[in-house]
ZAMARGU-4260 file (C-alpha; in steps of 0.2 Angstrom, whole numbers, plus 5000, padded with zeros to 4 digits):
<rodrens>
0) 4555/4720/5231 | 4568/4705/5236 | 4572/4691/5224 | 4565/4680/5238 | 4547/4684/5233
5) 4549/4675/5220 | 4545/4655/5222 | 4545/4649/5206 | 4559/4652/5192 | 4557/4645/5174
10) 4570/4647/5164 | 4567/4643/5143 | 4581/4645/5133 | 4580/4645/5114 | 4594/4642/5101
15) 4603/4654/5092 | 4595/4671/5086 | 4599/4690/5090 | 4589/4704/5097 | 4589/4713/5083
20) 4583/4697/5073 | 4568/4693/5086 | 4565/4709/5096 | 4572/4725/5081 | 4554/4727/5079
25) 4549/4737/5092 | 4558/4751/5089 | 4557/4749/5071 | 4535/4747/5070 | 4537/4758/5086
30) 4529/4748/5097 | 4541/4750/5110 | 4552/4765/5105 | 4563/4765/5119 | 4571/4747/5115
35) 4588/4749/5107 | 4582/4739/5093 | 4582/4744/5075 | 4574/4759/5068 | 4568/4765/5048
40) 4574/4766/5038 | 4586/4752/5039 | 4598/4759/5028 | 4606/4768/5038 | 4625/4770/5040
45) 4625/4764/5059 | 4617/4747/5051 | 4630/4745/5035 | 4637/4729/5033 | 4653/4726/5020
50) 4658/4714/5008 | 4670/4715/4993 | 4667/4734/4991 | 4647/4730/4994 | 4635/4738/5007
55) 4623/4728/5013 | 4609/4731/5027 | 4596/4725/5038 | 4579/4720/5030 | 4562/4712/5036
60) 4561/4694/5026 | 4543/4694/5020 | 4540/4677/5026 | 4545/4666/5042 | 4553/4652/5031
65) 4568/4638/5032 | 4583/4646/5028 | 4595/4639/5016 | 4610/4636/5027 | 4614/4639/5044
70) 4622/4656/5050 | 4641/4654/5054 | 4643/4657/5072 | 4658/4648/5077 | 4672/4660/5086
75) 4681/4663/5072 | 4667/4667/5061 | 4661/4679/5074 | 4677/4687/5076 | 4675/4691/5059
80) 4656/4700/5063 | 4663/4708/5077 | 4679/4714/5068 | 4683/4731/5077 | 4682/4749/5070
85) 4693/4760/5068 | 4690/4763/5089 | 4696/4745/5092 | 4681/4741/5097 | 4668/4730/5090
90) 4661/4738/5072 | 4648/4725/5069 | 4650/4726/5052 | 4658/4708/5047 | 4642/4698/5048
95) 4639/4698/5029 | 4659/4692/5028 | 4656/4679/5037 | 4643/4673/5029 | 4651/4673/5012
100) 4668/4666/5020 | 4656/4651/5028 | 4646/4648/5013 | 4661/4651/4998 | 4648/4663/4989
105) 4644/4679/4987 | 4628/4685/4997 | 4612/4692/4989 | 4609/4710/4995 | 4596/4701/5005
110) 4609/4692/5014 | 4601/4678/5029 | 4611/4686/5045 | 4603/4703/5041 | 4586/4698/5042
115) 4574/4703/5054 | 4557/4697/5059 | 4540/4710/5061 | 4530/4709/5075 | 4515/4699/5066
120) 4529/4684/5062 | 4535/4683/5079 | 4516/4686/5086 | 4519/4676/5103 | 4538/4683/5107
125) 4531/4702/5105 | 4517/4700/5112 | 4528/4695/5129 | 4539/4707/5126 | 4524/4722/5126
130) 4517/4716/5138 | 4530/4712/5152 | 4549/4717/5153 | 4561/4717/5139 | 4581/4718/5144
135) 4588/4728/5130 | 4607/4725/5136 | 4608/4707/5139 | 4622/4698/5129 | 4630/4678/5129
140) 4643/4677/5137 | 4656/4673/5127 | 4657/4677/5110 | 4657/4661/5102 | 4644/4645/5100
145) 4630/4635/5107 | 4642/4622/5119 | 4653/4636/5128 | 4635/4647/5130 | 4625/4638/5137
150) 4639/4627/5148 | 4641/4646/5156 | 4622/4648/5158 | 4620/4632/5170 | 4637/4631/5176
155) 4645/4648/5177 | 4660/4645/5169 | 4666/4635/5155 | 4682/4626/5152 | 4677/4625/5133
160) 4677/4637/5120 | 4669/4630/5103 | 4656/4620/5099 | 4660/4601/5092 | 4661/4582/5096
165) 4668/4582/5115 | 4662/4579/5133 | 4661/4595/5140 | 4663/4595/5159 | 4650/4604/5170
170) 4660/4611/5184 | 4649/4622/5195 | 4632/4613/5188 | 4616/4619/5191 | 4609/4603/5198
175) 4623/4600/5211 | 4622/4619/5217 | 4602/4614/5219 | 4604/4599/5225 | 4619/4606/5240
180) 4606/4617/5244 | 4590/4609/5245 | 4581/4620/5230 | 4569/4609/5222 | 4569/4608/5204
185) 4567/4600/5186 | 4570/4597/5168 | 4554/4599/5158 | 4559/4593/5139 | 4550/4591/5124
190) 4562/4579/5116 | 4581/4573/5118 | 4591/4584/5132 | 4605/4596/5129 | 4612/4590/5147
195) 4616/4573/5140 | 4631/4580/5133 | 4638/4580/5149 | 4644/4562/5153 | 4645/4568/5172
200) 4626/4574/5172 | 4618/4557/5166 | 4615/4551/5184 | 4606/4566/5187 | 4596/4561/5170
205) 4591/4545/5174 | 4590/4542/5192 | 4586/4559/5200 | 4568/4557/5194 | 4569/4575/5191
210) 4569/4576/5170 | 4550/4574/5165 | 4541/4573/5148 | 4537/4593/5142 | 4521/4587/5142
215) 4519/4588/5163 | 4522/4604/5165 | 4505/4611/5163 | 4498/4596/5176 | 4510/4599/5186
220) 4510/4621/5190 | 4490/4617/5190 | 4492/4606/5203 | 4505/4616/5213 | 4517/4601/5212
225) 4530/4610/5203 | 4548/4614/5210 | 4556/4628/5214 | 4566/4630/5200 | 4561/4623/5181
230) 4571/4623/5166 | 4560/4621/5150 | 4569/4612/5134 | 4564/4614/5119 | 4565/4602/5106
235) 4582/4605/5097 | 4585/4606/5078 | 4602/4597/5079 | 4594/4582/5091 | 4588/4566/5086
240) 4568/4567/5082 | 4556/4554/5077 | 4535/4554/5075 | 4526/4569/5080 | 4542/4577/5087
245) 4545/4595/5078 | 4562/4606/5081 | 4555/4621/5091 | 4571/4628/5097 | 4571/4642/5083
250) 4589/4636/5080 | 4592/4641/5060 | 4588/4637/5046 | 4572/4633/5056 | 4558/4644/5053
255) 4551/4654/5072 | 4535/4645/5068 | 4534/4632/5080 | 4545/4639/5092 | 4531/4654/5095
260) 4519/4640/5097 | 4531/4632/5109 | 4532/4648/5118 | 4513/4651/5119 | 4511/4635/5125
265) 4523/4636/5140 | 4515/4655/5144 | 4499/4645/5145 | 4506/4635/5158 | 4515/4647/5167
270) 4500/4656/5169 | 4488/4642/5174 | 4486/4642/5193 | 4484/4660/5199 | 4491/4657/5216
275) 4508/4651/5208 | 4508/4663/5195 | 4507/4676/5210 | 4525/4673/5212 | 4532/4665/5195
280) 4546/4672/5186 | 4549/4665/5169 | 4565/4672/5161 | 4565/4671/5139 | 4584/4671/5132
285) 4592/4665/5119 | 4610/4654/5121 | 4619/4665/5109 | 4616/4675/5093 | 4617/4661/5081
290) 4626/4672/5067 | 4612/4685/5065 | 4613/4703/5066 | 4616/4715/5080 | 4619/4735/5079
295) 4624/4733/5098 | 4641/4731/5099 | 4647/4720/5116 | 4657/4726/5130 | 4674/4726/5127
300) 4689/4722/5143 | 4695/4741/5143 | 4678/4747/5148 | 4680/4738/5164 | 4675/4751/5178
305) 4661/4760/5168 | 4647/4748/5172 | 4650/4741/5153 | 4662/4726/5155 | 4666/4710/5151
310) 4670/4695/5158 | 4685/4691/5171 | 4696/4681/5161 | 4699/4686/5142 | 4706/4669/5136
315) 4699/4652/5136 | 4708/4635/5137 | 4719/4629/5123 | 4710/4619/5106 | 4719/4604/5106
320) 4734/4605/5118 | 4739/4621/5106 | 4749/4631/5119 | 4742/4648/5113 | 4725/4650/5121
325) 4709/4659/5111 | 4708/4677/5116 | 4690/4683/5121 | 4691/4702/5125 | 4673/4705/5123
330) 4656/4697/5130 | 4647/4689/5115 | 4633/4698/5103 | 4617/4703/5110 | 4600/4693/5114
335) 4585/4694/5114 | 4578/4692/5133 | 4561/4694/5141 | 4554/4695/5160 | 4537/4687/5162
340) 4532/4690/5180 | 4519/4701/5191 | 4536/4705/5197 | 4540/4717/5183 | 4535/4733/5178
345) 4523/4731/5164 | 4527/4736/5145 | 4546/4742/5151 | 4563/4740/5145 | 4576/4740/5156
350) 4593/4743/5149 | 4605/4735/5165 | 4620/4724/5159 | 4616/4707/5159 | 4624/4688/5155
355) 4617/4672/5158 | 4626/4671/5173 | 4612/4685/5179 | 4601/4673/5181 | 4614/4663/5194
360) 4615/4679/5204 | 4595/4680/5205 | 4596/4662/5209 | 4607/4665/5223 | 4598/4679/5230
365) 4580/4672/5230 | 4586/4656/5237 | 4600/4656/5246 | 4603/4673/5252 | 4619/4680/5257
370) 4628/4664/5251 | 4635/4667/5230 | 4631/4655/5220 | 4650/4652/5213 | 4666/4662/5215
375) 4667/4663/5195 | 4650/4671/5194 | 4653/4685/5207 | 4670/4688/5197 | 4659/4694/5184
380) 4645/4703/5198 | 4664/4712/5202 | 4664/4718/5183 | 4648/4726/5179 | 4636/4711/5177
385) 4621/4714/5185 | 4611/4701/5194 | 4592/4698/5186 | 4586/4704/5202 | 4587/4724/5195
390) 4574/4721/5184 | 4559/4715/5198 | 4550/4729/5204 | 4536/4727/5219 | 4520/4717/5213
395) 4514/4727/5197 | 4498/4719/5197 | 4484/4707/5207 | 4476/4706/5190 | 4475/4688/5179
400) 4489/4688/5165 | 4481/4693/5149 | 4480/4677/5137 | 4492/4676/5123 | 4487/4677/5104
405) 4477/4664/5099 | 4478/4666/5083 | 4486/4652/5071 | 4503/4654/5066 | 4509/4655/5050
410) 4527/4648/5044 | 4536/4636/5032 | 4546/4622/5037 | 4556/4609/5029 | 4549/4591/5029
415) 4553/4582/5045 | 4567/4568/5045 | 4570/4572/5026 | 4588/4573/5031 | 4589/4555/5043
420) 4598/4543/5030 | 4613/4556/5032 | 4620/4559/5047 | 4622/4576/5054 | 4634/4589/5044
425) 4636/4600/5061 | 4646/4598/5075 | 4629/4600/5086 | 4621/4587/5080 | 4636/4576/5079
430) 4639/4581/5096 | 4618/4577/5103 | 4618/4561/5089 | 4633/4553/5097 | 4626/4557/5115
435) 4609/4548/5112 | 4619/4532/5105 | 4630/4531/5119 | 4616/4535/5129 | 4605/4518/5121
440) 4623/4509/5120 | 4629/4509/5140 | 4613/4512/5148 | 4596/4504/5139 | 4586/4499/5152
445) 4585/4518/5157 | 4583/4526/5141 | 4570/4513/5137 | 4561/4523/5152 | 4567/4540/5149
450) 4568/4542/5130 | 4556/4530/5123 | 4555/4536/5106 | 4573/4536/5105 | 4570/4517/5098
455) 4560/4523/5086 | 4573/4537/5079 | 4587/4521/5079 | 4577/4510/5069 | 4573/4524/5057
460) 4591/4529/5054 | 4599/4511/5053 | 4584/4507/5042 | 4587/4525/5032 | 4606/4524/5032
465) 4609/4506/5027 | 4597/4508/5011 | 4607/4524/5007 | 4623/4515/5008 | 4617/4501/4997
470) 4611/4514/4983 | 4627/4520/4981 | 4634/4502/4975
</rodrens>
């Protein structure tokens, strides 16, 4: 099959988990044996993780619960998980070092980046990924944080390396490419958008009429009014929320729980007009690895040539006007990614070399063949990254999509809005907190219609905040 059979792309990008973390399972219960994911015992040399003389190693976590801290996944900390063997290349065995050097304490032998879910806690995720296409190869591109991830996923490239309080600039967009080539498309998000960090983009968020409420997107495929192209945003952990709003981005500490709810609903709707449904593709992934565990190490820049590469330029631009630059020799860790399409084989695993940028390529190819999407993006099709496209097969079935667990899903979570008379303690949600002020600050009349709960979420934190500020006179 071509690319161009497919009409209708959605793309739903969570936060910050591994595929070992969401997807290990399939080996290890068997589900899906010929995943490269983990397999029993878990004690097993290949899976040892070392600190201060200690061996530590990958465990199933009994419950689906709020973790105590997040996971250190800054490029530093994950220079440290990757440290390299005695090969040079990545070891994989750092990840419990870093957790201790993040944290300043020694890790229990259950140590949070080693912990991995069953198939019954992430019921919605593997029931996807057994039933359509999982990629087993598929890693971030850069092996660093959130900002720098996903500004390659929707823009090719990136001119930023870590995550933190910055306007990050968004050469090579998503939209503009659309937009210069007449592909229709829009932003589906279920709370405060990760775009808005991009001071260049907010025209696009206010005035292209092309962001809607989450809550469309079922009307919308139902009634065959949906573009070409949909980006699904979750609600993110580090973003302002208020009322009814709950994180679902699986972003830790947050518990899966309402992410697989999250998911399930936008299967639902993915699947509910047939005729689009015919020739839908909606492409799972994960921004970056978020500090968790993988056994898979990346490819490294010497492996250039074997199929098994990474990307064209090792070193990213200077912190701070510093004149050495950071050197990235390696792609990022691995994520877990799923195919949910009549377009791919079903209950597969296909083990091509991927990156986000695969998705640009597919892009390309379904709708503007012949023509690349950027010259950055075919630097890395030059290298070994595979376009999405390898993973489509011919029509694998005419028959409806089978409904999704329906089953309630079980989780623990931590209260909402117990932590809004502080503000954020993370340079993400310093990052989406400053957006949405600056935001309600330069352009009210338009948040007032875009973001109307975002008046709500002020109110609360002035309210919060200056009752917490007089308490401590």
């Amino acid at each position: 099959m071509a690319a161009s059979d497919i009409k209708t792309v959605i793309l739903m990008m969570f936060e910050n988990r591994s595929f070992d973390n969401m997807l290990g399972h399939l080996s290890f219960e068997a589900i899906q044996p010929s995943a490269n994911g983990l397999r029993p015992p878990p004690n097993q040399p290949q899976y040892a993780n070392f600190y201060e003389g200690g061996v530590y190693y990958p465990f199933n976590r009994p419950v689906d619960e709020q973790l105590s801290f997040d996971l250190p996944h800054e490029y530093n900390f994950v220079a440290t998980q990757l440290i390299p063997g005695p090969n040079g290349k990545p070891a994989m065995t750092g990840f419990v070092q870093a957790y201790a050097d993040a944290t300043g304490s020694d890790p229990n032998i259950e140590c949070d980046p080693l912990c991995f879910f069953s198939s019954a806690q992430v019921p919605i995720t593997s029931f996807l990924a057994q039933t359509f296409c999982i990629c087993d190869n598929w890693f971030c591109p850069l092996p660093t944080s959130t900002q720098p991830n996903r500004t390659v996923a929707f823009c090719g490239q990136s001119a930023i390396y870590q995550t933190k309080l910055q306007a990050i600039p968004d050469t090579g967009n998503i939209f503009k490419w659309m937009d210069d080539n007449q592909i229709t498309w829009g932003v589906y998000h279920d709370g405060f958008t990760f775009f808005a960090l991009y001071p260049d983009l907010w025209d696009q968020i206010f005035l292209s009429g092309k962001f809607h409420p989450y809550e469309q997107l079922a009307t919308d495929l139902k009634n065959n009014k949906q573009p070409q192209v949909i980006i699904v945003e979750p609600s993110y952990q580090d973003a302002p929320h208020v009322g009814p709003d709950h994180p679902n981005d699986n972003h830790p500490p947050l518990a899966v729980g309402w992410g697989e709810d999250f998911l399930r609903r936008t299967y639902q709707a993915a699947t509910i007009n047939p005729a689009v449904w015919a020739n839908t593709l909606m492409v799972v992934y994960y921004d970056e690895h978020g500090g968790f565990y993988d056994h898979v190490p990346p490819p490294t820049f010497d492996q250039v040539g074997t199929g098994n590469v990474a990307p064209p330029n090792p070193f990213m631009p200077p912190n701070g006007g510093s004149p050495e630059p950071i050197p990235y020799n390696t792609l990022g860790p691995r994520i877990p990614a799923i195919l949910v399409s009549p377009w791919v084989a079903p209950r597969t695993v296909v083990h091509d070399q991927y990156d986000h940028t695969s998705v640009l390529q597919m892009l390309a190819e379904a709708f503007t063949p012949g023509q690349a999407y950027s010259d950055a993006v075919t630097q890395r099709a030059a290298l070994g990254i595979n376009s999405l496209s390898t993973a489509l097969t011919a029509m694998a079935s005419h028959a409806a999509p089978p409904p999704p667990p329906s089953d309630p899903i079980g989780f623990t979570y931590a209260v909402l809005g117990e932590n809004i008379a502080t503000p954020p303690d993370n340079d993400m949600g310093r990052s989406l907190e400053a957006a949405a002020l600056q935001m309600m600050a330069q352009r009210p009349a338009e948040v007032d219609q875009q973001f109307p709960l975002l008046n709500n979420w002020k109110a609360a934190i002035d309210q919060a905040r200056a009752q917490g500020a007089a308490s401590n006179y």
